[in-house]
C-alpha positions in Angstrom: 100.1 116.4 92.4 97.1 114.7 94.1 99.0 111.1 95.8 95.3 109.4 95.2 95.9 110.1 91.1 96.5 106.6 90.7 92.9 105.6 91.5 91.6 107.3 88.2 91.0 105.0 85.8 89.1 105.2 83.0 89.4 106.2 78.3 90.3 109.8 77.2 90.5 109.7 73.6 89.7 106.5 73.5 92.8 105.2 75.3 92.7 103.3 78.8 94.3 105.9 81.4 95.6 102.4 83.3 97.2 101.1 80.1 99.6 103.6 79.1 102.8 102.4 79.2 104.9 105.8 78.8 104.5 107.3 82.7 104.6 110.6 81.5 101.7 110.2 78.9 99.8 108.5 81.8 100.3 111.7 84.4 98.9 113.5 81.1 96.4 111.3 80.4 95.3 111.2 84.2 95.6 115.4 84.1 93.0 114.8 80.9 90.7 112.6 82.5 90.1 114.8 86.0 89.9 118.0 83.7 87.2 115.5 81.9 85.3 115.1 84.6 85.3 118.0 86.7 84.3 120.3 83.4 81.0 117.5 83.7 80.1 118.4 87.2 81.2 115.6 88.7 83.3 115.8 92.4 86.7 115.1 92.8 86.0 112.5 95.4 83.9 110.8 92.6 86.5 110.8 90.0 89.2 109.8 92.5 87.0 107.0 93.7 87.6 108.4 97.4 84.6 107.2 99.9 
């Protein structure tokens, strides 16, 4: 897994990626959120907040 996958932050479903407290919901909720975004177009540097 990516080591920068704590930047994402964001809602899937309506819940706060940074607020789960159950850390294997959040890696799924993270997983959720980058699948999100990248189906969206967006770059993986932009969802990852890199640069």
């Amino acid at each position: 897994m990516n080591p920068d996958r704590s930047l994402v932050t964001g809602t899937v479903c309506g819940v706060r990626v940074e607020d789960v407290p159950d850390p294997l919901m959040k890696e799924i909720r993270i997983l959720d959120k980058l699948i999100d975004e990248l189906a969206r177009g967006k770059a993986m540097a932009k969802v990852l907040r890199v640069g």
